[in-house]
N, C-alpha and C positions, 0 to 999 in steps of 0.2 A: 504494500500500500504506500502511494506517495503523495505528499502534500507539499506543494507549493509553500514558499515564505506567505505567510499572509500579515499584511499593515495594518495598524491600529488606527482610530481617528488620532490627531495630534493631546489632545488632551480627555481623555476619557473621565475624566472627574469635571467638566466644563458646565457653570454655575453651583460647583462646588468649593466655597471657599475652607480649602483644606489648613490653611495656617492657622484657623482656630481653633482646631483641634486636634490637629497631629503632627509630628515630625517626622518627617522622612527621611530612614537612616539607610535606605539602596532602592538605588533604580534599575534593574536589568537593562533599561534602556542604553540609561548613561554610563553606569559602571560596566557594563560589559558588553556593548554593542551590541544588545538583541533585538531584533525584530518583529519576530513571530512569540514572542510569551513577553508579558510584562510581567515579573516578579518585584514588588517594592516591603521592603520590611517598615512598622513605622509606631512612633510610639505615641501613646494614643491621652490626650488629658483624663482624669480620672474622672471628674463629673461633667455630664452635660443634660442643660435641659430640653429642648428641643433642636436637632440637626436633620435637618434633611435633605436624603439621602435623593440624587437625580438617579432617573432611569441610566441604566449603561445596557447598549444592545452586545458587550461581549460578557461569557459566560464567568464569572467572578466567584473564587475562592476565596474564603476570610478565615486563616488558621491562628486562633490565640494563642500565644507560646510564654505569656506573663502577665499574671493578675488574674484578680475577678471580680467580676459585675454581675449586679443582677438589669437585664437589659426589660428594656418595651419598645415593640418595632410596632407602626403601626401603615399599614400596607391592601388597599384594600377596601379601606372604611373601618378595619376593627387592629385591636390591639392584641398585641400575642405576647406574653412574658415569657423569658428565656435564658438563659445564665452562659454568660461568657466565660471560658476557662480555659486554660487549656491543652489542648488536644480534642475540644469540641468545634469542627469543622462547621462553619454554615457555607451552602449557594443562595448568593442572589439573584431572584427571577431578571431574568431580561428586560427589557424597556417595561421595567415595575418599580417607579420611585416611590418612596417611605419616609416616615418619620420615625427618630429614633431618639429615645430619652434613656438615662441609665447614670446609676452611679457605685462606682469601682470602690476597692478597699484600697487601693495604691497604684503606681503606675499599673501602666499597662501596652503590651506589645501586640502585634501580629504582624503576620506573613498575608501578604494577598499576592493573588495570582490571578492573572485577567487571561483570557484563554478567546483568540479571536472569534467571533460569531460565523467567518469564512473557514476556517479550520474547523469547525464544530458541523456546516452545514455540507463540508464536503465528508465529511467522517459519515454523517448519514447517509447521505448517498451511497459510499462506498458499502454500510453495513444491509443498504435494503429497506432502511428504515422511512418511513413516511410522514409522519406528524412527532414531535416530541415534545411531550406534559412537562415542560419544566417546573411547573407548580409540585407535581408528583416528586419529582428530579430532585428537587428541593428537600424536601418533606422525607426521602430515601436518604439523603446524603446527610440528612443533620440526625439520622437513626444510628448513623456511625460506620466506619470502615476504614480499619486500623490504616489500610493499605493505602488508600487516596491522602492521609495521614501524613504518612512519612515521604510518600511522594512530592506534597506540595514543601514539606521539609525539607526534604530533596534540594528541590529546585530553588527553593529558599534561602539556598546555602552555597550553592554555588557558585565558584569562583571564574569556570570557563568564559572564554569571550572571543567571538564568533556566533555567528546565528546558527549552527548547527545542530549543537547540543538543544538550543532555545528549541527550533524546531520539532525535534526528534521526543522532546516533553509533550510542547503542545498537543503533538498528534497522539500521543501515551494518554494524556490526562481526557483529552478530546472522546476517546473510541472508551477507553475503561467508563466513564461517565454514563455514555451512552448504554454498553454493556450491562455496568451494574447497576445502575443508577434509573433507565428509560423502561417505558411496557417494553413486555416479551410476549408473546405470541406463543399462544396455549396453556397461560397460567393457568391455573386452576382457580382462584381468585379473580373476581371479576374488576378491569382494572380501578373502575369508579372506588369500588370497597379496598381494593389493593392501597388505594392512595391513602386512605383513611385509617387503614392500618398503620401505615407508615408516620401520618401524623399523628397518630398516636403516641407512640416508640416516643418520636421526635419531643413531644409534647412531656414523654418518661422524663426523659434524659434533661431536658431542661428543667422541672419541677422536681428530682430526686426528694431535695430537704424540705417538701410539704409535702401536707396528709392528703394524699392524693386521692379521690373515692373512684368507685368503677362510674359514678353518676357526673361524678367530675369529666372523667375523658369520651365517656359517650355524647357526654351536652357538646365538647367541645367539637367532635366531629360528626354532632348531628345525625347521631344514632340513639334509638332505646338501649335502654342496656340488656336485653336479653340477645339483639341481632349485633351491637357491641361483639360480646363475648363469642357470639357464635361466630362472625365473621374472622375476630381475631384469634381463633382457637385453629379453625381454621387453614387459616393464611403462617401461622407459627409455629403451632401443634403445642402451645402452654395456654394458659389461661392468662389475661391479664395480669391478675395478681402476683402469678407466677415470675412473669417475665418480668415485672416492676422489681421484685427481688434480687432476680438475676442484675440488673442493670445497675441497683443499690451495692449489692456485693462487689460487682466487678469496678464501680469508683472506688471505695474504700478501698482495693485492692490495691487500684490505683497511688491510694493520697499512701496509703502505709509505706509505698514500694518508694514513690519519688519526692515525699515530702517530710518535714519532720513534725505533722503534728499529731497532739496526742488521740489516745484513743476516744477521750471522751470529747475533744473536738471533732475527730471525724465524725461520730456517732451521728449526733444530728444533720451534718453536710449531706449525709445519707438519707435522712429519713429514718432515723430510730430514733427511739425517744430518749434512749439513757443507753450506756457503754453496757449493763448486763444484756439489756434488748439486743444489743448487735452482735454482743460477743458471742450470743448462744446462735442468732443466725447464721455468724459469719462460721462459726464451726461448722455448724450443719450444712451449711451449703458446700466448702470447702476440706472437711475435716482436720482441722486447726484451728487454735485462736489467734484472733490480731497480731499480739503479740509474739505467738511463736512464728508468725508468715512473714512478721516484719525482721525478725530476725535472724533468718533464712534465706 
């Protein structure tokens, strides 16, 4: 499969006045003469009350790599809350401008990676693909995937210079996206429910540290909660409740592994009420305590 260099408009943030709220600490453009991917690292002030966000018609990765926030994007007409951290990847929909309000416990970083709308629409082509939900697209990629992850880390990181390398990501990030991320043809899940599923997940992963109800994420995606459960049983093979756990363990796993705090601050970052609550789940789900995983 081959793709052409493809150019970006000259300013793809254009009626964004970006020096009010970040610093830019790389440009792929400028520091390493890319073409085809724009990679810019940038560090971000910690409070804001309202910013918004212009439509960009290229496909936009946003990797948090320092800090946390509790975010409110508001896209659409309605407002969605969502917790910056990271290694929680978000996509922002295509010509879909937002408003964003949020306020951080301390600086804060990210990695963005803008991915042309011409390399994305020739990747379709190539795969056969006809229409693509990037609403869905969205809604899949903020459910998590270690691998798109360290990819945009990847390229984040990167010192080469030449468009080459740039290229050879773009069409990587481009076709994987589409791949994991797009409908597939013969799911078993119908895609409208499929989407719904996912914002669900989506919807986990940001609200871990509150008392989440099954009426809570059904209201949210507009389901009862018995076709809820049924759809996302489904589409998963756990129950909601189920998989809310999973998703609570595998952060705390997380904060144990790459950070230093304590148990009983995890606890609630999770969603338990008190360190005996977590420590008895965190054993049963993994057969260990906190303590001995963190020390291991």
């Amino acid at each position: 499969m081959v793709f052409d260099s493809a150019h970006f408009d000259l300013q793809p943030y254009a009626g964004f006045d970006m020096d009010a709220y970040v610093r830019r600490t790389h440009c792929s453009w400028e520091d390493a003469g890319w073409q085809s991917l724009l990679v810019q690292r940038f560090h971000h002030v910690p409070v804001v009350e309202d910013m918004e966000l212009p439509a960009a018609a290229d496909l936009h990765l946003v990797l948090p790599v320092g800090g946390r926030a509790e975010m409110e994007t508001r896209a659409g007409g309605r407002w969605h809350r969502h917790v910056w951290a990271p290694g929680r990847l978000e996509l922002g929909v295509p010509d879909r401008a937002a408003l964003r309000r949020y306020r951080g416990d301390g600086p804060l970083r990210s990695v963005q990676v803008h991915i042309p709308r011409g390399t994305v629409e020739r990747a379709v082509e190539q795969l056969g693909s006809r229409t693509v939900d990037y609403e869905a697209m969205a809604a899949s990629v903020a459910a998590g995937d270690p691998l798109l992850v360290e990819a945009v880390r990847a390229v984040g990181s990167a010192e080469e210079t030449g468009d080459l390398y740039a290229e050879a990501s773009a069409a990587f990030l481009a076709v994987h996206l589409l791949t994991r991320h797009s409908r597939a043809p013969g799911r078993q899940v119908p895609a409208r429910e499929d989407a719904r599923v996912r914002t669900a997940i989506a919807l986990m992963r940001d609200r871990l540290a509150e008392p989440l109800t099954l009426a809570d994420i059904a209201d949210e995606v507009h389901l009862s909660v018995f076709h809820f459960v049924r759809v996302f049983r489904r589409a998963t093979g756990e129950t909601p409740h189920r998989y809310l756990i999973h998703l609570r363990i595998e952060e705390a796993k997380r904060l144990l592994r790459d950070t230093d705090l304590t148990v009983a601050r995890i606890a609630p970052l999770c969603g338990f009420a008190d360190p005996g609550t977590f420590s008895t789940a965190f054993a049963r789900h993994t057969g260990t305590r906190p303590s001995a995983y963190r020390n291991s």
